[in-house]
C-alpha positions, 0 to 999 in steps of 0.5 A: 704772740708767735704763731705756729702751724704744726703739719702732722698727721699723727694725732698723739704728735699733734697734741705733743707739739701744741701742749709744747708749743702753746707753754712756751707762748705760742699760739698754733694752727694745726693742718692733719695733711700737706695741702691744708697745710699750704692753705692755712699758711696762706691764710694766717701768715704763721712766724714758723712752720713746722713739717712732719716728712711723712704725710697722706696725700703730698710728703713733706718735701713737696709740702716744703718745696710748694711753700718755697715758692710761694711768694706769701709764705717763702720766707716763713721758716720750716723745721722738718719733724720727722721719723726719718733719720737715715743718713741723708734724711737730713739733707734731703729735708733742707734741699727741699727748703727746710731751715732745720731738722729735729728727729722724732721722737722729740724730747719734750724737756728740750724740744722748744728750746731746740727749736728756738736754736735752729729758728731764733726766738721770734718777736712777735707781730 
């Protein structure tokens, strides 16, 4: 089964990306702030993270860069799911070390298979 960590701190997001999520066969970890975040990526291994910009205590882009550089978790890739939708938002996401990018609000009819173009289906461990 793939697993997903969802770091958001939005409580009706959470619940909207794992109902999503767990539909389509995965199985996920939720992390409510950046640094449990890096943690439960360290002790699960997840096949794809997913990264809300905006949250308490460290942002996104640093939740992203510090994954990065992990040895453990460098590799897992990061889709940045996120409010903000300035120009350059978008780049600013992937230069910190996000794979992809999807805006908030999410369309729950084509989120998954949105997700899936950026990140290819995952096969599973």
């Amino acid at each position: 089964m793939k697993t997903a960590l969802i770091i958001e701190d939005n409580a009706q997001n959470m619940y909207l990306l794992t109902y999503l999520l767990e539909c389509a066969g995965y199985r996920v970890l939720q992390a409510f702030d950046g640094q449990r975040g890096i943690e439960m990526s360290l002790g699960h291994t997840p096949d794809i993270i997913l990264l809300d910009i905006q949250l308490p205590k460290m942002d996104g882009y640093e939740v992203a860069r510090e994954l990065i550089g992990i040895h453990g978790t460098k590799s897992i890739p990061i889709v940045a799911v996120t409010s903000y939708a300035m120009p350059g938002d978008r780049e600013k996401a992937l230069a910190s070390g996000a794979t992809g990018y999807i805006e908030k609000p999410i369309d729950p009819d084509n989120f998954v298979a949105q997700l899936e173009k950026i990140i290819p289906p995952l096969h599973p461990k």
